[in-house]
N, CA, C and O atoms as a GROMACS GRO file, in nm:
protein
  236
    1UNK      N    1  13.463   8.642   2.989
    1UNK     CA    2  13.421   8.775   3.030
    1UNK      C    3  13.271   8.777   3.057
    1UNK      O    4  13.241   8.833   3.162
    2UNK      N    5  13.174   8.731   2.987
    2UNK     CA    6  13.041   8.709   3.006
    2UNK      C    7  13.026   8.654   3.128
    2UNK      O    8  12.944   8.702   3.207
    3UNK      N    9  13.099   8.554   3.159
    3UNK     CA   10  13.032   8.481   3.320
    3UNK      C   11  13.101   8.578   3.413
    3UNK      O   12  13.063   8.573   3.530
    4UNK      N   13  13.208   8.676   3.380
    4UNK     CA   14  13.220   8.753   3.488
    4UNK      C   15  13.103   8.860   3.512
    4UNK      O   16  13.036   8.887   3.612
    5UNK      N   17  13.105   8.898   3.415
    5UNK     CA   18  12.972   9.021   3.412
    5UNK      C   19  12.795   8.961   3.490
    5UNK      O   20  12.730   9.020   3.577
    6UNK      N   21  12.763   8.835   3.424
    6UNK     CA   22  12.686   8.806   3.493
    6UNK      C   23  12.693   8.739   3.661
    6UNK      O   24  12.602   8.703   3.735
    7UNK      N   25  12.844   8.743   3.682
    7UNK     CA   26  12.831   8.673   3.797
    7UNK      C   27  12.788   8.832   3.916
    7UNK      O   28  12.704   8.844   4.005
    8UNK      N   29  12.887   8.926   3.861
    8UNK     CA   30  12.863   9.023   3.932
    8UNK      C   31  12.707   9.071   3.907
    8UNK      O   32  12.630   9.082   4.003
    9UNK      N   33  12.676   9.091   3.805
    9UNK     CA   34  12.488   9.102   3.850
    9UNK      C   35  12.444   9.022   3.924
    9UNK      O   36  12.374   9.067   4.014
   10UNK      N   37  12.461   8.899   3.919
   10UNK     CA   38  12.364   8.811   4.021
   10UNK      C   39  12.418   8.881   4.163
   10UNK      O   40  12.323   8.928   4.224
   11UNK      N   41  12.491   8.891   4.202
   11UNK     CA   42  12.567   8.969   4.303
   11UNK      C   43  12.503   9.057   4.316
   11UNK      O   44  12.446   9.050   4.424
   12UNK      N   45  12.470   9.172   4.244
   12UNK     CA   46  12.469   9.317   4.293
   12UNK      C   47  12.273   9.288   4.311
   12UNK      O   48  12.214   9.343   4.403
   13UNK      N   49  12.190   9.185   4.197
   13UNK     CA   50  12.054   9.179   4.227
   13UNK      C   51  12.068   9.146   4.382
   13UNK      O   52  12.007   9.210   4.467
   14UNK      N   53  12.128   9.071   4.403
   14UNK     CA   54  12.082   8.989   4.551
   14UNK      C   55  12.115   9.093   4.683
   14UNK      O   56  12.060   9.122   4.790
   15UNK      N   57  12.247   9.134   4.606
   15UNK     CA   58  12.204   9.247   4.778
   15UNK      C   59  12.140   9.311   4.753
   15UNK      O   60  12.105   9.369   4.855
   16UNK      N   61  12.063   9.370   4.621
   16UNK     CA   62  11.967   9.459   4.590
   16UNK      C   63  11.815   9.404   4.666
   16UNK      O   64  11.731   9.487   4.698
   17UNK      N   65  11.798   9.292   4.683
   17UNK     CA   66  11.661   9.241   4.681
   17UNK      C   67  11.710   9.180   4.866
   17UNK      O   68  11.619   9.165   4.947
   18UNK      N   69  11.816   9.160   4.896
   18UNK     CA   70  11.813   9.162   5.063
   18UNK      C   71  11.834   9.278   5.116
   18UNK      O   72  11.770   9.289   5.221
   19UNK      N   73  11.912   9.392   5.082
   19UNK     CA   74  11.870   9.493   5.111
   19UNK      C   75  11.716   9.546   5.163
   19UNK      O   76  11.667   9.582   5.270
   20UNK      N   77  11.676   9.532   5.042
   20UNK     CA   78  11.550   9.573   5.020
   20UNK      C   79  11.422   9.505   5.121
   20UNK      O   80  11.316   9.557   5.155
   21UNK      N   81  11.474   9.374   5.152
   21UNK     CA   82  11.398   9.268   5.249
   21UNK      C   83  11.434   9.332   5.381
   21UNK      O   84  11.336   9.348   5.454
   22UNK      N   85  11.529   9.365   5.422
   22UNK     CA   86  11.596   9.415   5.543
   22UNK      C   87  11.513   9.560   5.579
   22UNK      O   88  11.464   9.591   5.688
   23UNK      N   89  11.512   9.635   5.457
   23UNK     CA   90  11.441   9.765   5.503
   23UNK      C   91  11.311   9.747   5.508
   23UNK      O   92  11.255   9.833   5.576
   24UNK      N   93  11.245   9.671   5.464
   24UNK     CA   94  11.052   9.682   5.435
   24UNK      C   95  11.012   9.533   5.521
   24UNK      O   96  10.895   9.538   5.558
   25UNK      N   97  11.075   9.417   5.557
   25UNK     CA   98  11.065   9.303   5.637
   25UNK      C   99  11.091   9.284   5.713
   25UNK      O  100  11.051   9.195   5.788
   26UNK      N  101  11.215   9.404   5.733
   26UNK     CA  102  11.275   9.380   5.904
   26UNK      C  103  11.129   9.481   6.008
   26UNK      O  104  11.154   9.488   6.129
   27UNK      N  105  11.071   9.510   5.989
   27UNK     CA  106  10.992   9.572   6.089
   27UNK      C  107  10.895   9.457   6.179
   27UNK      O  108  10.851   9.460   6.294
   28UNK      N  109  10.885   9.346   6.057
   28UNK     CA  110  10.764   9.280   6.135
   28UNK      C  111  10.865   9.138   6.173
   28UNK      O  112  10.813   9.030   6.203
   29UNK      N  113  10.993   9.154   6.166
   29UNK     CA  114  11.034   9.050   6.292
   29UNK      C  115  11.036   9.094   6.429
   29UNK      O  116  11.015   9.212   6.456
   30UNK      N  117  11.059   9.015   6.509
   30UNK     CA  118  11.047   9.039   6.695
   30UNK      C  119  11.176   9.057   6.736
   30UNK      O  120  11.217   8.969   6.812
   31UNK      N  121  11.254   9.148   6.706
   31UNK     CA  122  11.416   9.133   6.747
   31UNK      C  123  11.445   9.283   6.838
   31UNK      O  124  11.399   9.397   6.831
   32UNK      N  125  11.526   9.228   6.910
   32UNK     CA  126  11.546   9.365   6.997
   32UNK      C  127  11.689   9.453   6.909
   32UNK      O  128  11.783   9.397   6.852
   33UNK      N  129  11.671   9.567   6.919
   33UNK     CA  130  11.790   9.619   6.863
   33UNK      C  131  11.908   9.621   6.961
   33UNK      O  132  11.894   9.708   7.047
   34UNK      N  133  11.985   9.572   6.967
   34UNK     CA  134  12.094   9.527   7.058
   34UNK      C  135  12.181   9.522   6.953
   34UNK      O  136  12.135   9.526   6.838
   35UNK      N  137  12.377   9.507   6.984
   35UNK     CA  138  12.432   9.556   6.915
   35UNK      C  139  12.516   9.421   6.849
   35UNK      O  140  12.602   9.415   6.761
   36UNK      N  141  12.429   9.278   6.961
   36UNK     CA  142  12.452   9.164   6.857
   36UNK      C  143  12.412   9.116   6.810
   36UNK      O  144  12.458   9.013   6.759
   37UNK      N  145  12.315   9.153   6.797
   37UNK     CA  146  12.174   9.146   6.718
   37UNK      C  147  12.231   9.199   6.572
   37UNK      O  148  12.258   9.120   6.481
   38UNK      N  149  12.244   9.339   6.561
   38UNK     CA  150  12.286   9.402   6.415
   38UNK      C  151  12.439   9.364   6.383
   38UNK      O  152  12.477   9.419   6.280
   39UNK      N  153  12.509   9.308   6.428
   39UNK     CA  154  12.602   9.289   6.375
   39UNK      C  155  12.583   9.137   6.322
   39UNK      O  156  12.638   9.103   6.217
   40UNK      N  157  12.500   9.043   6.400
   40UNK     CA  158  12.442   8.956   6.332
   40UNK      C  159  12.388   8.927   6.222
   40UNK      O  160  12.397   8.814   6.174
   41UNK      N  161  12.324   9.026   6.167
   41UNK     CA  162  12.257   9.012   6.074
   41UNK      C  163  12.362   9.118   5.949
   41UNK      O  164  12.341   9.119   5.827
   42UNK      N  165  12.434   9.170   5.996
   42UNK     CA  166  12.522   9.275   5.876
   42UNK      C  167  12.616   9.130   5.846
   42UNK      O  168  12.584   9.074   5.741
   43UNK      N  169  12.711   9.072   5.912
   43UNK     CA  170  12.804   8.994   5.855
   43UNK      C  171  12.756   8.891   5.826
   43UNK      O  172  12.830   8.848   5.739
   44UNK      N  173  12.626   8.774   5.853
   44UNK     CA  174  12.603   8.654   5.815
   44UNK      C  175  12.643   8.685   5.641
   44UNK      O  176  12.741   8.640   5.582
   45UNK      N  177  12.582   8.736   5.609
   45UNK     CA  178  12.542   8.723   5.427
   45UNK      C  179  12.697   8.739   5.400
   45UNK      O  180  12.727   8.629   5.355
   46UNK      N  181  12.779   8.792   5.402
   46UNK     CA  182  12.900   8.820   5.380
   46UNK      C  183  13.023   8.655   5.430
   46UNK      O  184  13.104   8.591   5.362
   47UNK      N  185  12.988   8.645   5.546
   47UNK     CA  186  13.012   8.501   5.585
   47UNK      C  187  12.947   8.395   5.521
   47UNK      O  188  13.012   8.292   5.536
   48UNK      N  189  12.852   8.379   5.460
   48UNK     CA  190  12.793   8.288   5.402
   48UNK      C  191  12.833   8.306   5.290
   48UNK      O  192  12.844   8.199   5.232
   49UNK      N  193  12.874   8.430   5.202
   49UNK     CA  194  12.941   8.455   5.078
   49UNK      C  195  13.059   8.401   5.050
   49UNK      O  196  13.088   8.345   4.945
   50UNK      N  197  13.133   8.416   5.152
   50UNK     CA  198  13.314   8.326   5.203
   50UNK      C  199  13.320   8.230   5.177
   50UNK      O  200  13.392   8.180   5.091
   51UNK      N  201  13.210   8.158   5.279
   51UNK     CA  202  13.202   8.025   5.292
   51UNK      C  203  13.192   7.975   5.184
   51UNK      O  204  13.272   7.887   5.152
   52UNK      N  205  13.104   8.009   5.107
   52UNK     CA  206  13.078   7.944   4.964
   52UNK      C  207  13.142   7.930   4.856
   52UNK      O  208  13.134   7.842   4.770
   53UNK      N  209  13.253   8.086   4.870
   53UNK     CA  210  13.338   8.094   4.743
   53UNK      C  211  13.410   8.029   4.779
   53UNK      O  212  13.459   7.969   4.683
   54UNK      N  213  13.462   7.992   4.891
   54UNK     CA  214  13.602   7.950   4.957
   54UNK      C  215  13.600   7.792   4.952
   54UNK      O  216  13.708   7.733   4.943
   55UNK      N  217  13.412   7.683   4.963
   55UNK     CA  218  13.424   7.574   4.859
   55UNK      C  219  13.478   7.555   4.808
   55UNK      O  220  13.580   7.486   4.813
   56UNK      N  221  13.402   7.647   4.693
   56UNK     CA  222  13.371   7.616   4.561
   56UNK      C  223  13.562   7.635   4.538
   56UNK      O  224  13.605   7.534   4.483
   57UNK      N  225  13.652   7.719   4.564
   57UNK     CA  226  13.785   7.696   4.536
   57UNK      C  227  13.810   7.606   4.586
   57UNK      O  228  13.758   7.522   4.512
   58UNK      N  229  13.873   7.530   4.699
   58UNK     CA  230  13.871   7.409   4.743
   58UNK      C  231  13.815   7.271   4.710
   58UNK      O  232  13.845   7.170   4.773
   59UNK      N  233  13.711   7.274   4.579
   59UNK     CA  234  13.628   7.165   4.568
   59UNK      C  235  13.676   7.158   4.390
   59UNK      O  236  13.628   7.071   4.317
   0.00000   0.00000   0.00000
């Protein structure tokens, strides 16, 4: 039960702190707002989340 609890914090810090990068860091990149542009950047982290759990079961 402990590694569940902390797994979900590490979870909830990290979108807390990319969130947070996204609202106060995204201004000073050079990106046009286009609509594959933002969908780019909404699903990577979520795809990269997959990818990883979906390893780590497999491995």
């Amino acid at each position: 039960m402990n590694t569940q609890v902390g797994f979900v914090l590490k979870i909830i810090l990290f979108s807390t702190g990319l969130s947070l990068l996204i609202k106060y860091g995204g201004q000073y990149l050079l990106l046009k707002p286009t609509t594959s542009t933002a969908l780019t950047i909404v699903l990577t982290p979520s795809l990269v989340f997959g990818l990883i759990l979906g390893w780590r079961y497999y491995k």
